[in-house]
C-alpha distance (Angstrom), angle and dihedral (degrees) to the residues before:
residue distance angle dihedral
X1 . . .
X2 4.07 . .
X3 3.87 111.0 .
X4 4.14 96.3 -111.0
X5 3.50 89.9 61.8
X6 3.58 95.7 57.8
X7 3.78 112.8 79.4
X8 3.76 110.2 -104.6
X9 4.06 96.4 -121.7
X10 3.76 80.8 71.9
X11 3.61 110.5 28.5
X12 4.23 107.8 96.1
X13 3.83 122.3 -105.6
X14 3.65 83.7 -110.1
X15 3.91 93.0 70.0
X16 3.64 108.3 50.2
X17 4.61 98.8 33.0
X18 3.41 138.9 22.2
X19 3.81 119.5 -87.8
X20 3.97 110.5 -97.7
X21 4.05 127.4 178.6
X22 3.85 131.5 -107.0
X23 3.58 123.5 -62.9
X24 4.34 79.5 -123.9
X25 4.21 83.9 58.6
X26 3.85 93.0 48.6
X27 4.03 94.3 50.9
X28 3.71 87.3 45.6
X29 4.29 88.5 48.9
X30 3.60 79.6 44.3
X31 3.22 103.2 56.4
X32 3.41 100.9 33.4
X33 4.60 87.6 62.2
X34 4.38 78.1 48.1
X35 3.54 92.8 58.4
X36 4.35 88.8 40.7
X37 3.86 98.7 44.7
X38 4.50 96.5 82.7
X39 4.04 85.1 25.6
X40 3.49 107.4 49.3
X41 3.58 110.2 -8.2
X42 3.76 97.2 -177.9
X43 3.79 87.0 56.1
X44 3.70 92.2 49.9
X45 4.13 91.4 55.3
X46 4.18 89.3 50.7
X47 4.09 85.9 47.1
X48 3.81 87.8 52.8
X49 3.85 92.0 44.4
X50 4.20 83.6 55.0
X51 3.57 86.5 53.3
X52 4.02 94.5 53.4
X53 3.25 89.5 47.9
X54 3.88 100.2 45.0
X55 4.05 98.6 32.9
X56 3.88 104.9 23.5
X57 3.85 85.6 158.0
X58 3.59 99.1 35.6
X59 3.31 130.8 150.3
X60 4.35 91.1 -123.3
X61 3.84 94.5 51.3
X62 3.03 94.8 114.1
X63 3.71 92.9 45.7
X64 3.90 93.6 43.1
X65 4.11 84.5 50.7
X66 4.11 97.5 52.3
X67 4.11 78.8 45.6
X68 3.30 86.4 54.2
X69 4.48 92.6 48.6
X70 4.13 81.0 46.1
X71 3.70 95.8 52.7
X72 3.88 91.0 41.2
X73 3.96 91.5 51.1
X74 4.17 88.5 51.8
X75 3.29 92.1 61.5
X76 3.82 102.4 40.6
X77 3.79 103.8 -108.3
X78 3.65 91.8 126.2
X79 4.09 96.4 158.9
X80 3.86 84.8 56.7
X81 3.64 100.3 50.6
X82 3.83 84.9 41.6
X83 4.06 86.2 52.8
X84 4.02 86.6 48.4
X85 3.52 89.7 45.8
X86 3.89 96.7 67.5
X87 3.67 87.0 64.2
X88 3.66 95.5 66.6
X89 3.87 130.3 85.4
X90 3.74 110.4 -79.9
X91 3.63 103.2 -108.6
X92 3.78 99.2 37.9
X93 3.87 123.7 136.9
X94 3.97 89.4 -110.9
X95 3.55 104.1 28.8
X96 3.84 95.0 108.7
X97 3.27 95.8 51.9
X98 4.08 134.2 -118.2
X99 3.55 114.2 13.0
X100 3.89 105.0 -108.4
X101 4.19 87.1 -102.5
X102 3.92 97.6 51.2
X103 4.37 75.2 52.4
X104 3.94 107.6 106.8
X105 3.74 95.1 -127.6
X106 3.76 121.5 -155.7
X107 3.86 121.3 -98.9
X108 4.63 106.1 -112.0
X109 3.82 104.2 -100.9
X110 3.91 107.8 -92.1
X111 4.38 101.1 -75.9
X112 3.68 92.6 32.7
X113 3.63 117.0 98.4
X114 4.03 91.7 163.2
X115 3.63 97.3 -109.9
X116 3.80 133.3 131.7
């Protein structure tokens, strides 16, 4: 019997989406591109592509993602994390972005030492 014909209270995860891993293997992926992001940011941004890959419709997406905006500030690509940071809910700690410190700021024209 093919798998469509089968109604879908019946038919096995298997047959209608892609396998994904545990919600207990996601936190630990998660945590694991936490612990990378101020370490090793680089490493943190492949962790987070493992967990797109692994748990596309994961319950820490949206986690992984503002990982992904933290990681992306660390290392200076602030119109990427700024592009990532569309994705997330409106009102989430990272969804505008770098903070204005992880921001590379420019250097005061020579003379200017920004006082009064």
């Amino acid at each position: 019997m093919e798998a469509a014909a089968v109604p879908a209270k019946v038919r096995p995860g298997w047959a209608s989406k892609p396998r994904v891993g545990s919600l207990a293997e996601e936190a630990k992926l998660v945590r694991a591109i936490k612990a990378s992001v101020r370490r090793d940011p680089a490493r943190a941004l492949s962790l987070v592509t493992e967990h797109g890959l692994r748990f596309a419709g994961g319950v820490l997406v949206h986690e992984a993602g503002a990982l992904r905006v933290q990681a992306a500030c660390a290392l200076g690509r602030v119109a990427e994390a700024e592009r990532i940071a569309t994705s997330l809910p409106a009102g989430h700690a990272w969804a505008s972005g770098c903070p204005a410190e992880e921001k590379p700021t420019s250097p005061a024209p020579s003379g200017e030492e920004g006082g009064i």
